[in-house]
Structure formats: C-alpha cells, structure tokens
C-alpha atoms as one frame of an Amber mdcrd trajectory, in Angstrom:
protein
   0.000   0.000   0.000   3.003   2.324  -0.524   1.464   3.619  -3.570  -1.892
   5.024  -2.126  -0.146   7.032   0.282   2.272   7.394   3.154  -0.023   5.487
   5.736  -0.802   1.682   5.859  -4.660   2.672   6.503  -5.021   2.934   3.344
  -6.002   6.792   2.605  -5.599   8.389  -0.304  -1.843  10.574  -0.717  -3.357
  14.553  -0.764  -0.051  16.005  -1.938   1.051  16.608  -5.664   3.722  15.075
  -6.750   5.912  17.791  -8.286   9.192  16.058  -9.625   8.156  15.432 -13.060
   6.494  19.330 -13.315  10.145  20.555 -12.002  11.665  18.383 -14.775   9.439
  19.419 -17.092  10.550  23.403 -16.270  14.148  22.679 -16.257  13.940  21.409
 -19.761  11.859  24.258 -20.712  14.571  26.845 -19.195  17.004  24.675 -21.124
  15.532  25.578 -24.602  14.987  28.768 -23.672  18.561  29.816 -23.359  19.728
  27.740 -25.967  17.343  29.852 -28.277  18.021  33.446 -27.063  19.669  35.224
 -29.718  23.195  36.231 -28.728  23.158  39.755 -28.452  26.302  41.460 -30.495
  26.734  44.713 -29.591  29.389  46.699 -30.788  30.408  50.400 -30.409  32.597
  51.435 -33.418  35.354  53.777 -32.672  37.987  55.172 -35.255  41.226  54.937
 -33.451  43.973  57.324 -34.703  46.985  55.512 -36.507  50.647  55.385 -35.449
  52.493  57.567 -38.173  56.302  56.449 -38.336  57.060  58.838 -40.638  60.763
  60.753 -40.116  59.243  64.281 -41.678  56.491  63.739 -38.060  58.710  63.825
 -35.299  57.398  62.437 -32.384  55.764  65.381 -30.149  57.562  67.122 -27.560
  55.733  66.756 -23.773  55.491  70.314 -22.248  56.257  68.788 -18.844  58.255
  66.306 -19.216  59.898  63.509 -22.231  61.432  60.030 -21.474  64.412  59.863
 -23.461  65.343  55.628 -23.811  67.786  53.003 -25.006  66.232  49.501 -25.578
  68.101  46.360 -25.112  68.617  46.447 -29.145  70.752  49.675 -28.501  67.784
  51.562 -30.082  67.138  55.208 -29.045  63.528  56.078 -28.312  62.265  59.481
 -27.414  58.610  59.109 -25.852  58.828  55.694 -27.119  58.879  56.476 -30.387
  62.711  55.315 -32.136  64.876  58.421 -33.339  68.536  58.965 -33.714  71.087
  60.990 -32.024  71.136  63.887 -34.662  66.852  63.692 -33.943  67.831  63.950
 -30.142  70.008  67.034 -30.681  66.950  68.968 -32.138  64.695  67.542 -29.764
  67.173  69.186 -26.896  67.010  72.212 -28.436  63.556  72.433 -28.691  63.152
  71.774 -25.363  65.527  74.442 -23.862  63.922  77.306 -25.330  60.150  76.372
 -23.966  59.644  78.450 -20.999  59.339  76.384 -18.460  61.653  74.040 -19.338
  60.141  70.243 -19.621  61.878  67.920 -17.600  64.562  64.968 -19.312  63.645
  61.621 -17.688  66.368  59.200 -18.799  66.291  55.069 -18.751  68.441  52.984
 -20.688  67.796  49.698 -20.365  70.501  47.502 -18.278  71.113  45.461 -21.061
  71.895  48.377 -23.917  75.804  48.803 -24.569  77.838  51.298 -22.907  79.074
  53.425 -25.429  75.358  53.918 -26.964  74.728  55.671 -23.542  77.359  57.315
 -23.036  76.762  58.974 -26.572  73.366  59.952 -25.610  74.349  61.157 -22.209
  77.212  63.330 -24.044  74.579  64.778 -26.153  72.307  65.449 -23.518  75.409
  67.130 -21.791  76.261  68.981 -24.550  72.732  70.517 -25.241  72.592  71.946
 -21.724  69.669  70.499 -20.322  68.978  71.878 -16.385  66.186  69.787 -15.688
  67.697  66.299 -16.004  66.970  62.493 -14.075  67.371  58.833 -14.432  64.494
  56.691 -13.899  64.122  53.012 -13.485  67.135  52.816 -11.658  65.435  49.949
  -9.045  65.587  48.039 -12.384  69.682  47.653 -11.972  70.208  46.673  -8.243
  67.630  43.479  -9.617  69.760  43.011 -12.050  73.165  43.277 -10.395  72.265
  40.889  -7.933  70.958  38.037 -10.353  74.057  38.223 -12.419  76.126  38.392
  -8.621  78.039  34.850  -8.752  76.879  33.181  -5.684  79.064  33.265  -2.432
C-alpha cells in the first residue's frame, strides 16, 4: 500500500507530486537559453593611426619627455625610435620652452655602454637643467641576479 499514500490505513496521498512538473521546467529553461539570440553589440570607434614617418617627429611633452635606449641599442624618445642627430633637435627644442620640460632618462641595463654614453654626451652637450634617471630599481635586480653566488 506504498502507492496510495504514506499510511498503511489505506487513505488516499493529498499532496502533488511535483518532480516530473520541475523536470518538465528545467527542460523548458534549457531551450529557452539555448534559443536566445546572442546579443552582439558593438560600439565602433575610429582609433587614430601610429604615423612612423621621419618628416612627423614624435611630439615634444610640455612637462616632461622620457628619453630611452632599448636592449637592441635603439634610441627612443617618448617611445617612439629616433637617432642621435633627432635627439640634438629635440634638446634644443626643449631648452627654449619656458618652463623648461623635464629629461627623464632610462636605458635599459642590457643596452651597450658606449650607446649611452653617446646619448648622455649629447644630452650634456645641449645643456639640459632639468635632467633624471628613472628606473634605476631596475639595476640593483639586475646586479644581484648576475652576482656569482658566495
């Protein structure tokens, strides 16, 4: 007499059974979201494009420009690549604004010596007052992984 209810006297079981109507709704939420359209949308927006070309020189900062040397011995001036003649005129430039932007300098601790010590002659040479190496918590990491060990 299981079937007729929960009681052996035989009375009919009052409650619903609800597992196959939750089955039934799980399915349907199932096919639901598999159907639902995916929704694409897109906001277009024209970025501006990087212009390499030597006649655009890459813009001086009023406040301040970070003058580079990458690993490759390759000068950059506000991450942009130049050469020393370039950095000359960019020195220049940058002495006669009123105030005077400040020269941030980082070359990187794998770059050869002479290539920055040619830049830092130039920079010497062009007269520069406001003047600073940056990055320099980049070389103590470096000095002490290349340390042999004790």
């Amino acid at each position: 007499m299981a079937m007729s209810g929960g009681k052996d006297d035989g009375e009919p079981m009052m409650e619903m059974n609800t597992t196959p109507l939750i089955d039934v709704l799980l399915v349907l939420l199932i096919m639901f979201i598999i159907t639902i359209p995916v929704q694409t949308h897109a906001v277009k927006i024209d970025l501006p494009v990087s212009d390499n070309d030597p006649s655009n020189p890459p813009p001086i900062d009023p406040v301040k420009n970070r003058l580079g040397i990458t690993a490759t011995n390759e000068i950059t001036w506000n991450d942009t690549a130049v050469s020393l003649a370039q950095v000359q005129q960019f020195l220049a430039q940058t002495k006669s604004m009123v105030p005077e932007p400040e020269l941030q300098f980082q070359p990187d601790p794998l770059s050869a010596y002479l290539t920055t010590d040619r830049t830092l002659a130039v920079i010497k040479d062009s007269g520069v007052s406001k003047f600073g190496f940056v990055g320099n918590e980049q070389y103590g990491s470096f000095n002490k992984a290349k340390r042999p060990p004790n």
